[in-house]
C-alpha positions as a LaTeX table, in Angstrom:
\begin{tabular}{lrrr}
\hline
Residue & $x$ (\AA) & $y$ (\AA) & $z$ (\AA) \\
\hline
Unk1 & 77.49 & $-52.68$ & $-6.84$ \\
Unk2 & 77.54 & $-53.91$ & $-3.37$ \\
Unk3 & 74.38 & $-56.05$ & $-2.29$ \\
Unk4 & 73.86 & $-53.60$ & 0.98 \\
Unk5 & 73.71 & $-50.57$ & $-2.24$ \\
Unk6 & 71.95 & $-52.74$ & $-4.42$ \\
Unk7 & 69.33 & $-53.58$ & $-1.61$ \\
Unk8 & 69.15 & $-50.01$ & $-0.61$ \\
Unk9 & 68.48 & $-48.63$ & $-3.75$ \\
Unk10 & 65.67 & $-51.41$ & $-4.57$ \\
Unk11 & 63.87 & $-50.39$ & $-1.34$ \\
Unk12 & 64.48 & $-46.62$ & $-2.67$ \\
Unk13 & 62.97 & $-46.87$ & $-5.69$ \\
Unk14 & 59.83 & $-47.96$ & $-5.14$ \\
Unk15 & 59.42 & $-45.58$ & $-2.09$ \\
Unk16 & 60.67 & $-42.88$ & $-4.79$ \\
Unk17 & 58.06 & $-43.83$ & $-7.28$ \\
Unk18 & 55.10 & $-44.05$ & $-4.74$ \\
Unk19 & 55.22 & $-40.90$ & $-3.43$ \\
Unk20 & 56.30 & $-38.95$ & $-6.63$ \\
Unk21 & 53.32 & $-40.35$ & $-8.81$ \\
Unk22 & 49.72 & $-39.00$ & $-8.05$ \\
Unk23 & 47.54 & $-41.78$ & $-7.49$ \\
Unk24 & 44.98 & $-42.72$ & $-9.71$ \\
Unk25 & 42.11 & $-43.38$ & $-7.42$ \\
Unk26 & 40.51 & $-39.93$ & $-6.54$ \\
Unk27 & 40.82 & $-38.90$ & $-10.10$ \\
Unk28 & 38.38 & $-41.41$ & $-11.40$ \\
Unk29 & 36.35 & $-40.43$ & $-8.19$ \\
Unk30 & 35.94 & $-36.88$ & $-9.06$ \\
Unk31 & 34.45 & $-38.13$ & $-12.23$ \\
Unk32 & 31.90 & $-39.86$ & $-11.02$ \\
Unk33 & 31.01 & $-37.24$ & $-8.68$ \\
Unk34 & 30.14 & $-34.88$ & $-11.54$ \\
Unk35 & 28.12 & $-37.02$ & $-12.94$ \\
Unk36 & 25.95 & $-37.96$ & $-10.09$ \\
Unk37 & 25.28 & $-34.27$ & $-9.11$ \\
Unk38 & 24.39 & $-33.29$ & $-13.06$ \\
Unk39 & 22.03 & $-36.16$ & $-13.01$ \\
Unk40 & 20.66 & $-34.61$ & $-9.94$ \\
Unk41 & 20.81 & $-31.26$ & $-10.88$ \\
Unk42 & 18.61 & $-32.53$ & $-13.88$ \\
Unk43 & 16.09 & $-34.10$ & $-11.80$ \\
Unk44 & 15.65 & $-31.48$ & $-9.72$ \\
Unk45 & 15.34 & $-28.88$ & $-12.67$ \\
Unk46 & 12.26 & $-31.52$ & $-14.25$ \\
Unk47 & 10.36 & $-31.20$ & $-10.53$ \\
Unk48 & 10.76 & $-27.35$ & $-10.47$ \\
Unk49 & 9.71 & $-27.16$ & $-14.20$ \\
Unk50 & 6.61 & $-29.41$ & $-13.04$ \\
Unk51 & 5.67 & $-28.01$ & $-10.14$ \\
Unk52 & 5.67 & $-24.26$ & $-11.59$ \\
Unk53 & 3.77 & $-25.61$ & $-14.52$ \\
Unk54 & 1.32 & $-26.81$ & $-12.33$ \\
Unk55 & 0.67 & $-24.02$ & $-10.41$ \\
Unk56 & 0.55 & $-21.67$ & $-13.20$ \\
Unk57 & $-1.95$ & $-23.76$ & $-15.31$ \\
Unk58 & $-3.95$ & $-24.75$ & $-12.18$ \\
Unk59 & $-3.50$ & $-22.57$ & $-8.73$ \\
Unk60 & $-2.74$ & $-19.58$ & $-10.44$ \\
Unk61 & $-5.32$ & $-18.85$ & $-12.32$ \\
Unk62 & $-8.19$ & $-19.62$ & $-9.82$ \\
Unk63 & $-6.99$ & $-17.63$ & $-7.84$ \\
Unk64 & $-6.82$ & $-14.65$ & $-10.46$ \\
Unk65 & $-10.25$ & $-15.41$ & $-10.92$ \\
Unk66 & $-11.42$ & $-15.34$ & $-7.73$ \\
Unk67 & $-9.01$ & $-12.60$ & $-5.88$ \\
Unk68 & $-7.39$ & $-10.45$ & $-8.08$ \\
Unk69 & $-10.15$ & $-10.23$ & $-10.93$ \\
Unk70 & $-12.40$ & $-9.18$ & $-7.95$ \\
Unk71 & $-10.47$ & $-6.64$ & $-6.66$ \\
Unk72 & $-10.95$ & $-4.63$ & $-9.68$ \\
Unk73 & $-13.81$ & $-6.24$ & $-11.09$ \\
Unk74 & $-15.91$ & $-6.83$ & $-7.95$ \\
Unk75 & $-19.04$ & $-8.88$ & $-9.76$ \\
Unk76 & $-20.57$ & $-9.40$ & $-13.31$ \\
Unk77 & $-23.62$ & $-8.54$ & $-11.78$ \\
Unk78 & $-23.23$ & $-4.63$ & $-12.02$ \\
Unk79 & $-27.34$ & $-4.54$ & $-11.19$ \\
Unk80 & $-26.47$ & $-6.24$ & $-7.93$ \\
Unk81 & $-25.74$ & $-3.73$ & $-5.11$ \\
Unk82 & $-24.09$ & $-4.79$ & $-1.83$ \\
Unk83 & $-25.66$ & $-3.27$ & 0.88 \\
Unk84 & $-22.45$ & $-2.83$ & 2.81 \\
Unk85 & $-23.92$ & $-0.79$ & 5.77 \\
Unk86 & $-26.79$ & $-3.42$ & 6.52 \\
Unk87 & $-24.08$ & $-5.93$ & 6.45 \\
Unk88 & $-22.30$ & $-3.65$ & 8.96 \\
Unk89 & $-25.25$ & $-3.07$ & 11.28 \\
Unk90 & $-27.89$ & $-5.53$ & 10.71 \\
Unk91 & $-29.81$ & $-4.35$ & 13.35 \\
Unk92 & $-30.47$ & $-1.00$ & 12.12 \\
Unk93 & $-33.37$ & $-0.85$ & 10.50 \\
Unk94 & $-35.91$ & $-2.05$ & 13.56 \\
Unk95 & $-33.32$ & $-0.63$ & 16.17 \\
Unk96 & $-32.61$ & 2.71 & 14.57 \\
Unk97 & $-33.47$ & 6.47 & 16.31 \\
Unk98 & $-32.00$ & 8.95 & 14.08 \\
Unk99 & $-31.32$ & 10.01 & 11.10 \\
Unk100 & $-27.93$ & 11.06 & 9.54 \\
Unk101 & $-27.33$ & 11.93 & 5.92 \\
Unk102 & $-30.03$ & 10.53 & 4.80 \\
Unk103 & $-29.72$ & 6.94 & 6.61 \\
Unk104 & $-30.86$ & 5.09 & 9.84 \\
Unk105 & $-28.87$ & 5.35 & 12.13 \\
Unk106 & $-28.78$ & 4.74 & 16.49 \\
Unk107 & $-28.24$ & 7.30 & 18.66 \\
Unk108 & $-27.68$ & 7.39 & 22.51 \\
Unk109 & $-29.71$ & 9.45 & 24.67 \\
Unk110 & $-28.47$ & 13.29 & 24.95 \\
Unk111 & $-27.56$ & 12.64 & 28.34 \\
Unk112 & $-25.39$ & 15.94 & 28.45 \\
Unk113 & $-28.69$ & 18.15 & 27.77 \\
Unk114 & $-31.48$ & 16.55 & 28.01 \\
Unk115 & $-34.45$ & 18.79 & 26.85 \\
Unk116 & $-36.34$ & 16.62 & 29.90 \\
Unk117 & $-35.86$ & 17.07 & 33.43 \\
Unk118 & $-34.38$ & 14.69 & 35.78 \\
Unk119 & $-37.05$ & 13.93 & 38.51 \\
Unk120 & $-34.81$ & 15.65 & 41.89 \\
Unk121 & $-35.50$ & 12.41 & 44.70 \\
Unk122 & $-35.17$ & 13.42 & 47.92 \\
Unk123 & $-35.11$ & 10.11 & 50.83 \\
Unk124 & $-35.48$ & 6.78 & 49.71 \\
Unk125 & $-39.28$ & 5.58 & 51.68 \\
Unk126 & $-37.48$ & 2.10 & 52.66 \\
Unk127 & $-40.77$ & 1.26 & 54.74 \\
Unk128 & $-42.77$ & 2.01 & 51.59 \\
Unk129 & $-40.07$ & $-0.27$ & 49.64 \\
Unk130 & $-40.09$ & $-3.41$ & 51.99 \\
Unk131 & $-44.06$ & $-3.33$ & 52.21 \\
Unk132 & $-44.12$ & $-3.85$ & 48.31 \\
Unk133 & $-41.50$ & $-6.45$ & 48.53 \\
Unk134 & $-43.40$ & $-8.59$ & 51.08 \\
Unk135 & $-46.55$ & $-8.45$ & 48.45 \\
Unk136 & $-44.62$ & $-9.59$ & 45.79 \\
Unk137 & $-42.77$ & $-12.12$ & 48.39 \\
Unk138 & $-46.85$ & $-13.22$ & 48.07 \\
Unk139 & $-47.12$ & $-13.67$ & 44.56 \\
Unk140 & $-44.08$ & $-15.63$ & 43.50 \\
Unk141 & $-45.61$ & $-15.75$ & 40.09 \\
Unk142 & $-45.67$ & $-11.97$ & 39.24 \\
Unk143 & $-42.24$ & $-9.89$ & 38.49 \\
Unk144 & $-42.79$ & $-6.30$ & 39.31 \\
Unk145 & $-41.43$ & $-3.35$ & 38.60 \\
Unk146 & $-42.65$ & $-0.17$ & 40.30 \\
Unk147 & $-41.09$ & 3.70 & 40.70 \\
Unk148 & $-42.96$ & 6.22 & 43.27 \\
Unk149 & $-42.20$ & 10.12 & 43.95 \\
Unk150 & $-44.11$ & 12.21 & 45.85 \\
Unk151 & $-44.25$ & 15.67 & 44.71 \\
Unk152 & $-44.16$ & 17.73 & 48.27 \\
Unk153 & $-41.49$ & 15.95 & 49.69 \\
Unk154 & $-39.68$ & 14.77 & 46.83 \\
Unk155 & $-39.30$ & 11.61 & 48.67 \\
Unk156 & $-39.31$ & 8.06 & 46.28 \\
Unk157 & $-39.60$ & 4.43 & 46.86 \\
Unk158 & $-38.24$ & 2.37 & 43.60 \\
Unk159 & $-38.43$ & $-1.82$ & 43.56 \\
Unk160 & $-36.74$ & $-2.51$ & 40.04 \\
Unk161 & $-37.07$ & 0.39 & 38.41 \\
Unk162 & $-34.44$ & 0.34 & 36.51 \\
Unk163 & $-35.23$ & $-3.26$ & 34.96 \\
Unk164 & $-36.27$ & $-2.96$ & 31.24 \\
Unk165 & $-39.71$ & $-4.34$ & 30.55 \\
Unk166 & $-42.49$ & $-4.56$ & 27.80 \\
Unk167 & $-44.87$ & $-1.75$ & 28.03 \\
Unk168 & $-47.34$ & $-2.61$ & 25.84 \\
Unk169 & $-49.72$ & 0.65 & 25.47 \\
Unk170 & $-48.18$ & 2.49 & 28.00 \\
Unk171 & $-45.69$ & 3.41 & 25.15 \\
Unk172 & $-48.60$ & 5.29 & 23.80 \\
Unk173 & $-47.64$ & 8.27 & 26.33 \\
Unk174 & $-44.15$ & 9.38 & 24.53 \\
Unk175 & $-46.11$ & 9.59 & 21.05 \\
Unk176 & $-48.86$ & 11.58 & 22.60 \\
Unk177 & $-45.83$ & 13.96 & 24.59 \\
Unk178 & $-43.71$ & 14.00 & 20.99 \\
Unk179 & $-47.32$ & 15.15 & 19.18 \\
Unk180 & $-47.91$ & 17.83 & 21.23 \\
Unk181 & $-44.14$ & 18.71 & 20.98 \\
Unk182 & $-44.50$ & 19.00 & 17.47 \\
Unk183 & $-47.68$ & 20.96 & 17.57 \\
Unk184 & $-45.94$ & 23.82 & 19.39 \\
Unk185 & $-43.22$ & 24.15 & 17.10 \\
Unk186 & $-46.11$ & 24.31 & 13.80 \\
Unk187 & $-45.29$ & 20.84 & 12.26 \\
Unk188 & $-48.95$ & 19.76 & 12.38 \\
Unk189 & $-52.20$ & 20.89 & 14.33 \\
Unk190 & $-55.29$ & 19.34 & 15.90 \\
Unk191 & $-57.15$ & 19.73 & 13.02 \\
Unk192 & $-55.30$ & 18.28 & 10.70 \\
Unk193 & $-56.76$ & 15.32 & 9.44 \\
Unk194 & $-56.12$ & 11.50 & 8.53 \\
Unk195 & $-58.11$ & 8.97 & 6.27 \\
Unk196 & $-57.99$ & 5.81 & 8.01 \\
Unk197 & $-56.35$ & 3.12 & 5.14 \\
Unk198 & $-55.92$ & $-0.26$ & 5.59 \\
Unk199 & $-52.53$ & 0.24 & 5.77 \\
Unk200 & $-53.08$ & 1.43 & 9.61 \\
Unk201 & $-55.85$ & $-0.58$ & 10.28 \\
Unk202 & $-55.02$ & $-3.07$ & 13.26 \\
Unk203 & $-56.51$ & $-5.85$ & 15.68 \\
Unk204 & $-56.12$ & $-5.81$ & 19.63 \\
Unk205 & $-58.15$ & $-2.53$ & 21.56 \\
Unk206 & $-59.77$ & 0.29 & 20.06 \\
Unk207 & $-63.10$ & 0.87 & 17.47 \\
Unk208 & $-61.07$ & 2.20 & 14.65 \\
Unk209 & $-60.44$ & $-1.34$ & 13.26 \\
Unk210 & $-64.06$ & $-1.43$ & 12.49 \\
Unk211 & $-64.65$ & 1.76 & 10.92 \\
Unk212 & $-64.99$ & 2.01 & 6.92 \\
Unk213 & $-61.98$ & 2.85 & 4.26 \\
Unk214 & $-60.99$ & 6.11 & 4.16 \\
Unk215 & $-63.16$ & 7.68 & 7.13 \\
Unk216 & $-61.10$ & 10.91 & 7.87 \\
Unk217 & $-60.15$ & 11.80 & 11.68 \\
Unk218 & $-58.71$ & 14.79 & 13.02 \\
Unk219 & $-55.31$ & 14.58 & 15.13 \\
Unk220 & $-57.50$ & 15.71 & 18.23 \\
Unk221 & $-59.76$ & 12.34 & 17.53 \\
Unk222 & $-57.17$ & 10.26 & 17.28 \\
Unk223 & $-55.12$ & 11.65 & 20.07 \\
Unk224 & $-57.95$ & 11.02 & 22.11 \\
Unk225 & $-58.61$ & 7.56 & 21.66 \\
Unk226 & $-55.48$ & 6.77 & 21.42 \\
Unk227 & $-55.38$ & 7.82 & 24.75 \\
Unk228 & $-58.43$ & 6.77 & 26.60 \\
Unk229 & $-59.55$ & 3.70 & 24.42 \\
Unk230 & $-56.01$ & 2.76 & 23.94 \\
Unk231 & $-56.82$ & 2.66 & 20.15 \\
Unk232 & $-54.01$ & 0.55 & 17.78 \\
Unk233 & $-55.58$ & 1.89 & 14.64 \\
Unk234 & $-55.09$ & 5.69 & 15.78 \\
Unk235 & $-51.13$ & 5.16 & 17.79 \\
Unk236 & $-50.16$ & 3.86 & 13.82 \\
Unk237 & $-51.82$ & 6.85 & 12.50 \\
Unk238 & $-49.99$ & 8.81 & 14.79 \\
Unk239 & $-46.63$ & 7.66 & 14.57 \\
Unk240 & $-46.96$ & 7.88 & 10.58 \\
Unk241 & $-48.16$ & 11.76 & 11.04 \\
Unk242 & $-44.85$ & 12.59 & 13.34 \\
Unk243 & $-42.52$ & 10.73 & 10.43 \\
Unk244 & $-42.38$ & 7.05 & 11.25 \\
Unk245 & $-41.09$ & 4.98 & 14.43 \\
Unk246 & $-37.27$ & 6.05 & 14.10 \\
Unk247 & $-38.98$ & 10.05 & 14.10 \\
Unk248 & $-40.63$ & 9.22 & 17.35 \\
Unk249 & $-37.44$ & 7.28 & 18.79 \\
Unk250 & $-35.06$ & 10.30 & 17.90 \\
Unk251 & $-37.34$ & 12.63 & 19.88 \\
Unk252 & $-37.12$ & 10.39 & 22.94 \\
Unk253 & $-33.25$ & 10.35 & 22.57 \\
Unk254 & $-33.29$ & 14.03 & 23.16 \\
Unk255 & $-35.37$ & 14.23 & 25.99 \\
Unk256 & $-32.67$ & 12.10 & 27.57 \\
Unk257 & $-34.31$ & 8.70 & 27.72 \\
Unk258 & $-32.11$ & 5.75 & 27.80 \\
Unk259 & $-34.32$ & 2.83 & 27.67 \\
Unk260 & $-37.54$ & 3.82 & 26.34 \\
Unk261 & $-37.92$ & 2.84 & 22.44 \\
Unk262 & $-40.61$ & 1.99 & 19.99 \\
Unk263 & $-39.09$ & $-0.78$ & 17.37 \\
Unk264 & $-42.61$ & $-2.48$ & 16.32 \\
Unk265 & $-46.05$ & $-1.13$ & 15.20 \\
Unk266 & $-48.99$ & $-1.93$ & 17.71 \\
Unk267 & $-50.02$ & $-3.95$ & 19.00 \\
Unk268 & $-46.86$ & $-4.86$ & 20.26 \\
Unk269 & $-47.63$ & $-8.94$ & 21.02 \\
Unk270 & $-44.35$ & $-9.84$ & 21.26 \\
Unk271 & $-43.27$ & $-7.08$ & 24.27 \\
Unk272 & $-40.46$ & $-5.09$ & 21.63 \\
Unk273 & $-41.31$ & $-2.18$ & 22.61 \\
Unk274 & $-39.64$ & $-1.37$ & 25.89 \\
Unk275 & $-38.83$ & 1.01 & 28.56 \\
Unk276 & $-38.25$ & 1.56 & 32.40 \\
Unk277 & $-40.36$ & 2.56 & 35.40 \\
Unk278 & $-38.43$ & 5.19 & 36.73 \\
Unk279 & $-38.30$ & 6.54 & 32.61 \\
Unk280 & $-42.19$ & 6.55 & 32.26 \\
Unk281 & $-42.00$ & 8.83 & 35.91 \\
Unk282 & $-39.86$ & 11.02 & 33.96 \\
Unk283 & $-42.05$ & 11.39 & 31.34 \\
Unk284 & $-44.79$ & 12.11 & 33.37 \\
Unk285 & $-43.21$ & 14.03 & 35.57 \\
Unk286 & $-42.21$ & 16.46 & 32.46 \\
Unk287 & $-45.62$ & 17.01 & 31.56 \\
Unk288 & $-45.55$ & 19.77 & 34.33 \\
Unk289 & $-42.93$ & 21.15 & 32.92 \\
Unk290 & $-43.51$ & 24.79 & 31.23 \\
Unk291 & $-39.94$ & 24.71 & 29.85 \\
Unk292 & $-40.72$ & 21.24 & 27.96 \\
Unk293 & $-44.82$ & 21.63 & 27.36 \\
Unk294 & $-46.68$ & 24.33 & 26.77 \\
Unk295 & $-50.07$ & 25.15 & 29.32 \\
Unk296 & $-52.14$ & 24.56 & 26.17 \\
Unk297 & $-50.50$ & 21.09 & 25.48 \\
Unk298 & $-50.49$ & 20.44 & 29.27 \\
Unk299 & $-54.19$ & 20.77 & 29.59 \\
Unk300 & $-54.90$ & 18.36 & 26.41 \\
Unk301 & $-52.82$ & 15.67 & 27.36 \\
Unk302 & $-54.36$ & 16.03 & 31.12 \\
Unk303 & $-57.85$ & 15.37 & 29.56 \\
Unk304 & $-57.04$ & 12.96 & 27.87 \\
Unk305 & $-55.05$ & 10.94 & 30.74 \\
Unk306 & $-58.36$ & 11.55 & 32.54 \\
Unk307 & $-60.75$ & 10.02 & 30.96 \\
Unk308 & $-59.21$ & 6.32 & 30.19 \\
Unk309 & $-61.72$ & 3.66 & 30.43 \\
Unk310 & $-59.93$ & 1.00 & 31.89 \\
Unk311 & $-59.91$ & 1.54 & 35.05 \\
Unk312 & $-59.07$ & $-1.46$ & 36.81 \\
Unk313 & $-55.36$ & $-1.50$ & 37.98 \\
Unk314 & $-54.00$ & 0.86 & 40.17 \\
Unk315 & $-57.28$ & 3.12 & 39.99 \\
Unk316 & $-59.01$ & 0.30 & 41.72 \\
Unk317 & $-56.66$ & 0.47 & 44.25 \\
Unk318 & $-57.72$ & 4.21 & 45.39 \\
Unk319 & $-60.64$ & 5.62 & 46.96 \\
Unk320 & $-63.57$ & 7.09 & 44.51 \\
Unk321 & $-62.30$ & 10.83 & 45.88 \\
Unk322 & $-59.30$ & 10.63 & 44.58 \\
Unk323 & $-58.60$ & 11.97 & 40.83 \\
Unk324 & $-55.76$ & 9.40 & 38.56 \\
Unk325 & $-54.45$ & 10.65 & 35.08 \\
Unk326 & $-53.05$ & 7.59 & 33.17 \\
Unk327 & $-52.16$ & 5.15 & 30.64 \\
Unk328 & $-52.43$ & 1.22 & 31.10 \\
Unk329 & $-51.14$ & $-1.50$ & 29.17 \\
Unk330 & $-51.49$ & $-5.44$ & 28.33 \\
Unk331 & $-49.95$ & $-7.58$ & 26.29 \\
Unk332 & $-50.83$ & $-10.96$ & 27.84 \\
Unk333 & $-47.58$ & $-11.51$ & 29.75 \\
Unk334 & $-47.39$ & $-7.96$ & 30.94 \\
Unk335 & $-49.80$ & $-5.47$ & 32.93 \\
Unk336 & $-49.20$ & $-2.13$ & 33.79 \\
Unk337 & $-50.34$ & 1.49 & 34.46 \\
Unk338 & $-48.56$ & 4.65 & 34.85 \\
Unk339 & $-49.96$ & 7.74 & 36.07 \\
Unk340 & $-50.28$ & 11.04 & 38.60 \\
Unk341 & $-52.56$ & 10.51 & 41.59 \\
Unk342 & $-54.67$ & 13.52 & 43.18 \\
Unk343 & $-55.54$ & 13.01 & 46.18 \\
Unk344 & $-58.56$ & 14.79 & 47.97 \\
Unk345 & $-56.19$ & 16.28 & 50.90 \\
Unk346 & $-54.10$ & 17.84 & 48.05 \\
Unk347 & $-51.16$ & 14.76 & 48.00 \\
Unk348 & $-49.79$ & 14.49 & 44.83 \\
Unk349 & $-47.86$ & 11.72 & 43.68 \\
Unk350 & $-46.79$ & 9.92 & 40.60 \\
Unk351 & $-46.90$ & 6.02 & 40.33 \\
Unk352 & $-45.66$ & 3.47 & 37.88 \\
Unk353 & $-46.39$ & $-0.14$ & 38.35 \\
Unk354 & $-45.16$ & $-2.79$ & 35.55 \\
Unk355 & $-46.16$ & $-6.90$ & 36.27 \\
Unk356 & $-44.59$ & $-9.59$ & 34.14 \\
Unk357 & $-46.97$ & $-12.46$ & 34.94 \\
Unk358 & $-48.11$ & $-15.97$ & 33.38 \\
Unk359 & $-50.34$ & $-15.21$ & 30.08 \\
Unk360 & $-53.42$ & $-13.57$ & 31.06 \\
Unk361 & $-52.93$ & $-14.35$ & 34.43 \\
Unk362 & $-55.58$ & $-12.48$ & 37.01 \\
Unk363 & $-52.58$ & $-12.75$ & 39.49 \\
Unk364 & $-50.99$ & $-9.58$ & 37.73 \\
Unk365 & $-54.00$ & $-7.46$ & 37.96 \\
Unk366 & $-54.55$ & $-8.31$ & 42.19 \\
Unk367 & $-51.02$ & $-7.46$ & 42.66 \\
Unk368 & $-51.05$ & $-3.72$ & 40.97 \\
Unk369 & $-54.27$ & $-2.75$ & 42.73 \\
Unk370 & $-52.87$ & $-4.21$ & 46.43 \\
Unk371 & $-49.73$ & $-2.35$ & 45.49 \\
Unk372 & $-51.52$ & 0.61 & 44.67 \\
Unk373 & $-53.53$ & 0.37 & 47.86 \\
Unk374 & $-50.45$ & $-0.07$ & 49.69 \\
Unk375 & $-48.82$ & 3.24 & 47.89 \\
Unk376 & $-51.70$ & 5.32 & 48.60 \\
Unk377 & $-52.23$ & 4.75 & 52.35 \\
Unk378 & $-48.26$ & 5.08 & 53.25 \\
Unk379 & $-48.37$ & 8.59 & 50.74 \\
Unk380 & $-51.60$ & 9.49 & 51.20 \\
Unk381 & $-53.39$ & 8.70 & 55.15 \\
\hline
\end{tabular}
């Protein structure tokens, strides 16, 4: 053979067996591969294996334990009663009005009919208004509240009388007005009678504190001192006799008071129980009322109202000729009265005066009988 042929097929040959040969390279790669991913796989299987055996010898069955062994096996301790409603409406049992089914429960006022009426105000008496104003303006110390209405003219002055304030005994006059209420409809009389137990028995105003175990009082007695002794003893009575505190409370929801509402037994120390100026009006106002009090009723509650002993607030404030039906209160930090006024030339007028003062403070007692002056010469002369 030629050396060009010979060359040419030496230099073909090799080229020939190169590319007709697979290498051996990726071959042994491949192997290799599969190896290093079933060692992996492997690994990963172990931490899986782990991790579920963890959580089902651990995690799992705490919380089986503690969630789904509650859910149908609530507590051990089948003597043990939630009280799911209290923990729903703490407040309830001191703040409560009503009853329904059986339970406490708080109701708003039945503002749609109210079985009281609204007090009809004619024009606001804005010299009346800025006179009281520059008296308290004098007595920086003493927050009043005070509602007016003249009954001829229909006319009112008001200086925060919508503010809600302690009452003290003044809340006395919606448990005598819900008595009487409940007289007229047969759920008790005035002869009905009460042992006083110590169960009743209470410090602050009134004799009954002092009387022995199981003296007996008629309703009438204790009505009465309630009233013009401002008696603690005979308001517990009282309230007990019409049902308890939330009886007394649902009755003042009807007659369409929003603020007024009884939450602690008397005394009443710490100012709970509350209401408004221009609400005590109302309630006075509805004492006239022959569609809401009977003439019978009317006439007890007026003697009563008449013959209070403390006369020192805004009685002190009128002249000796003119006749005042009330109710005061104190509680330390507040003094007030509430009441109709008679006046000799046949004005008529009902007044409501509430002072938040410093404890004890003789400032709140000047300022209601000024203030009552005031009231009764701009009404009355």
């Amino acid at each position: 053979m030629p050396k060009l042929a010979q060359r040419y097929e030496y230099r073909e040959y090799p080229l020939h067996t190169v590319y007709s040969k697979p290498p051996v390279t990726p071959a042994v790669r491949r192997t290799v591969d599969s190896k290093k991913v079933a060692r992996n796989y492997l690994i990963h299987r172990i931490i899986s294996v782990s991790v579920v055996t963890f959580l089902g010898l651990s995690i799992l069955p705490y919380g089986f334990n503690k969630v789904t062994k509650m859910i149908f096996n609530p507590t051990p301790y089948k003597s043990v009663k939630a009280d799911y409603a209290q923990l729903r409406f703490p407040t309830v049992n001191y703040l409560s009005n009503d009853w329904f089914m059986g339970q406490r429960a708080l109701r708003s006022a039945e503002v749609k009919k109210p079985q009281m009426m609204t007090i009809t105000e004619g024009n606001e008496l804005t010299g009346l208004e800025n006179s009281l104003k520059n008296l308290a303006s004098l007595y920086p110390s003493v927050h009043p509240s005070i509602y007016v209405w003249e009954y001829d003219s229909q006319n009112y002055a008001a200086l925060n009388a919508d503010e809600v304030f302690p009452v003290a005994s003044i809340i006395k006059l919606p448990v005598l007005i819900n008595l009487f209420r409940s007289i007229e409809i047969n759920q008790l009389s005035l002869n009905d009678t009460m042992p006083l137990t110590e169960y009743y028995r209470t410090e602050g105003s009134g004799n009954l504190q002092f009387k022995a175990h199981n003296s007996q009082y008629s309703i009438d007695d204790l009505a009465r001192v309630m009233i013009t002794d401002s008696d603690n003893s005979a308001t517990n009575m009282l309230i007990s006799k019409l049902g308890s505190m939330t009886d007394v409370n649902s009755a003042i929801r009807q007659w369409g008071l929003k603020h007024t509402y009884i939450q602690t037994w008397l005394p009443d120390l710490g100012g709970t129980n509350h209401s408004t100026a221009r609400d005590m009006a109302r309630i006075l106002y509805n004492i006239d009322n022959p569609d809401f009090l009977g003439t019978s009723s009317r006439e007890k509650i007026f003697d009563y109202m008449g013959h209070v002993h403390n006369n020192r607030l805004i009685s002190a404030g009128l002249p000796q000729n003119a006749e005042f039906l009330h109710k005061t209160g104190d509680i330390g930090k507040m003094l007030g009265d509430a009441g109709i006024v008679f006046a000799p030339n046949g004005k008529k007028y009902i007044v409501v005066i509430f002072a938040k003062r410093p404890h004890n403070s003789v400032l709140g007692k000047e300022f209601i009988v000024k203030a009552s002056e005031i009231i009764y010469n701009s009404l009355v002369q």
